[in-house]
N, C-alpha and C positions, 0 to 999 in steps of 0.2 A: 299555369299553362302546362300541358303535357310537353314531356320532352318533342325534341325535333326526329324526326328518322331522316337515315340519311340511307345508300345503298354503298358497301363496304365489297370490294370484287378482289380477291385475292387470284392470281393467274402463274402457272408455274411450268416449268418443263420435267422439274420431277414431281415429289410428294408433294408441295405446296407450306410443306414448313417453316423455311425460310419466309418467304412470302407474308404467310400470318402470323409468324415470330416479329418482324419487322414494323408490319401494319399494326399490329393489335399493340405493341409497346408505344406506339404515337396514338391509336386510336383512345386509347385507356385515361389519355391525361383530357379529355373532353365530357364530361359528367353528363353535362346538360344535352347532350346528344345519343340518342338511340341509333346504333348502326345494326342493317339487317345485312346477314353476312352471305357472300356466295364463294365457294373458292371451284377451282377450275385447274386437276394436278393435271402432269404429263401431256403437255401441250410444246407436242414437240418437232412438228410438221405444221409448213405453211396450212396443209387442206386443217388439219386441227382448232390453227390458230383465225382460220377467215370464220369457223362454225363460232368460236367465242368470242370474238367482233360482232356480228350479228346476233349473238343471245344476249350481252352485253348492250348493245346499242338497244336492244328493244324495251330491256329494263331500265336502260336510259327514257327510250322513249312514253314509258310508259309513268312518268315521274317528273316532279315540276326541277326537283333540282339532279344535278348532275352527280352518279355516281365516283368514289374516290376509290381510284384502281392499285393495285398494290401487284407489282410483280416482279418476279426471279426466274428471267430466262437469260439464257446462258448465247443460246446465236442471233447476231444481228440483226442476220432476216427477218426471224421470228420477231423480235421487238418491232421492227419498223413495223410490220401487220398489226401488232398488238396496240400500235401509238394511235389506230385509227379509230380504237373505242371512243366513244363520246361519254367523257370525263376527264377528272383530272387524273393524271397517267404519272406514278412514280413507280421508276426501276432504280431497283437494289444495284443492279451492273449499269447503268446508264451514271449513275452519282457517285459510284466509288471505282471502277475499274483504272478506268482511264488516272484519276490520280494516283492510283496503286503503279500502275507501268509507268509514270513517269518518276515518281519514289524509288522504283526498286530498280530502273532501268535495264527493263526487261519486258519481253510479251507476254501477257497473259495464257494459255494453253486454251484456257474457252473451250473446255470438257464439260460435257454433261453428266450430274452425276456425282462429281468428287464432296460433294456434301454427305449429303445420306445414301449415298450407295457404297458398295463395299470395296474401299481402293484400298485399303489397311485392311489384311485377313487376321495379322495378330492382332487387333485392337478388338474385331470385331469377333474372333474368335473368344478372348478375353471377357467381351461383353455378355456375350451368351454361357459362356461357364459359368457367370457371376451371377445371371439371371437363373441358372439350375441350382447354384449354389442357395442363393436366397430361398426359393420354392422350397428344396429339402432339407431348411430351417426356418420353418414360418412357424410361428408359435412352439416352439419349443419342442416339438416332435420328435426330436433325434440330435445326441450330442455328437454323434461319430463326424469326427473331423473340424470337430468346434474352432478348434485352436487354429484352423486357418482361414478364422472370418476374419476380415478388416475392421470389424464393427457390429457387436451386439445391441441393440436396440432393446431397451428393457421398460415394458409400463402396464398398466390396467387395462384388461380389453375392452375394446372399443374405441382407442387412442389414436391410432393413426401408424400403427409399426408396419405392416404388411405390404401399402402402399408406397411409404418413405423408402425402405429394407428395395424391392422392386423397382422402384427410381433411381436408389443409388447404382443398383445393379446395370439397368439400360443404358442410363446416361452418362455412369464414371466408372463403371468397370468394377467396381466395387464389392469385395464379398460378403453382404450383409445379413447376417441372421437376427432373428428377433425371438425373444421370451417373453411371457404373458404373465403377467403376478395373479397368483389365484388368488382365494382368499386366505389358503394354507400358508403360502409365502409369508403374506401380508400382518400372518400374525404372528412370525416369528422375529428376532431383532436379526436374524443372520441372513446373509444374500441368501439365493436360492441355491440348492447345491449342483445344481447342471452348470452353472454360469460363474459360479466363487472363483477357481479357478482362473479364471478371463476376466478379473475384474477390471483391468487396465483396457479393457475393449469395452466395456461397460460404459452405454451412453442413452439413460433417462429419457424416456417423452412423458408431460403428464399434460393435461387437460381441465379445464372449468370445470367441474361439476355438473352445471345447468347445461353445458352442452353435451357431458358424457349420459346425462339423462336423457335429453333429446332425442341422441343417434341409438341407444339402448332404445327406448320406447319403440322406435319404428322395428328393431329387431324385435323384440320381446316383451312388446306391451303387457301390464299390468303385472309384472313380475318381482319381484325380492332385485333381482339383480339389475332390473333399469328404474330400481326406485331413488328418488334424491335423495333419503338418508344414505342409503348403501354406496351412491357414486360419490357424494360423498368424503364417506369413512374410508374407501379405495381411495381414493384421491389424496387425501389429508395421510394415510398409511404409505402410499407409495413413494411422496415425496418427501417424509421423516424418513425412510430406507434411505432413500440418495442422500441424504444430507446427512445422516449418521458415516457412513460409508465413503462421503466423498466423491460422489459419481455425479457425474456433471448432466444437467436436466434442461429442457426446457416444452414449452406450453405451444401445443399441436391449435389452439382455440382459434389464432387467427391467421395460422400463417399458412400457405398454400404447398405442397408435397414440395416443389421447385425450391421455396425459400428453406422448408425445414433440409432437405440434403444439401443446399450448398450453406447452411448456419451449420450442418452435423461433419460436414468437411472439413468447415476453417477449425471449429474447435476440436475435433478428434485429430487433425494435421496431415490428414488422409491427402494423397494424390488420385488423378485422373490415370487410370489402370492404362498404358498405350503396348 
C-alpha cells in the first residue's frame, strides 16, 4: 500500500527554525507516513495569526485527516489564536516554558527573537568572519593566513569540503578551510605543500567511489575524471595519504553536512566560537 500523507504546519513568530527543527526530529521516526509540509514564519500579530487559522483550517478542511501543527511562538495571545487551527496543536513554549520558570525560579522575559536574531553581536560578528574566512579558502585558492583556520578539510573533489567547511562556519563559528587533492598531490607520498605545515589542523573527508562517480557524472559526464576507475584510484590514493600521515578521515557517503561538522568537532576538539 502506498504510504499515508498526512499535512505537517510548521507556524512561528520568527524564521520558523525552531518550529521545523522540532517537528521534523519527531516527524522523522515515522517511515510509513508521507508528511506534505507547510511552514508559516513571522507570525507575529494577532491580524497575522487569524489569516494562518483560516488557511490552516481550510487545508484541514480540505482532508479527511487532521493536520499535525508544530509551533514556536513566543506571546500568549498569539498561541491562544493559533490553538484555534483544526489539528493537533504542539507548542515548543506551551510544553517547556512553564517547567523551565518553575526549575529555575524565575520568569521567563518572553522576547521575540532571542533565538535566530542577533542578541550576541560578538558571536554573530564571529560567525560571519568565519563564513569569509571559509569562502577565501575553498579549495585551496590562497594560503595567506592559513595558520588561523581551526580546521583544514582535506580530500578528492567532489567530497563534500565546501558545504561541511561553510556549516562549520554558520553554525559554530568555526574557521574552516578546505584543499582539494589533485591528481599531482595524489601521486606523490608527501602531503601537499600549501597544507604540510598545518598538519595537526588536518582533517580527511573521503567517500564511496560509486557515489564520487555518481555526483562527478552529473558535473562532468563522460569524462576521465567522473569515470569509476579514476574515482576510484582518487579514493583508494587519498585514503593511503591519511593513513600514511596519521590524519584522521572519515566517509562523507552517508552522512548529512550537520552530522559530518558535529563528528569533525568532537574529533578535531574544536569548540562553538561565542
Amino acid at each position: 500500500m502506498p504510504p499515508c500523507t498526512r499535512h505537517a504546519i510548521f507556524i512561528s513568530d520568527r524564521t520558523g527554525l525552531t518550529a521545523e527543527g522540532m517537528g521534523d526530529a519527531l516527524l522523522n521516526q515515522f517511515d510509513d507516513i508521507e508528511f506534505k509540509r507547510f511552514t508559516y514564519p513571522f507570525i507575529d500579530t494577532p491580524e497575522k495569526a487569524e489569516r494562518v487559522v483560516a488557511e490552516v483550517n481550510k487545508i484541514a478542511d480540505g482532508c479527511n485527516l487532521r493536520p499535525i501543527i508544530f509551533t514556536s511562538i513566543v506571546s500568549e495571545d498569539i498561541r491562544h489564536i493559533i490553538r484555534n487551527c483544526n489539528g493537533l496543536h504542539l507548542s515548543f513554549f506551551d510544553a517547556f516554558i512553564n517547567k523551565l520558570e518553575e526549575e529555575l525560579g524565575t520568569q521567563a522575559v518572553l522576547q521575540v527573537g532571542r533565538t535566530h536574531g542577533i542578541q550576541n553581536t560578538e558571536r554573530y560578528d564571529a560567525r560571519m568572519e568565519a563564513v569569509n574566512f571559509s569562502l577565501n579558502h575553498d579549495d585551496g585558492v590562497s594560503a595567506k593566513d592559513l595558520a588561523d583556520a581551526d580546521v583544514i578539510l582535506m580530500g578528492v573533489s567532489r567530497s563534500g569540503k565546501t558545504p561541511t567547511c561553510l556549516y562549520l562556519a554558520l553554525q559554530y563559528g568555526i574557521r574552516a578551510a578546505n584543499y582539494p587533492l589533485t591528481p599531482d598531490d595524489l601521486d606523490s607520498t608527501d602531503l601537499p605543500r600549501m597544507v604540510k605545515p598545518f598538519k595537526s589542523k588536518i582533517f580527511g573527508l573521503t567517500i564511496d567511489p560509486a557515489r564520487l562517480h555518481h555526483i562527478r557524472t552529473e558535473r562532468r559526464p563522460n569524462s576521465q575524471y567522473a569515470s569509476p576507475e579514476n574515482c576510484r584510484r582518487e579514493v583508494n590514493e587519498a585514503e593511503s595519504m591519511f593513513r600514511q600521515h596519521g590524519i584522521p578521515y572519515t566517509s562523507t557517503t552517508h552522512k548529512s553536512v550537520e552530522e559530518l561538522a558535529a563528528g569533525i568537532m568532537l574529533a578535531c576538539k574544536l569548540q562553538r566560537r561565542t
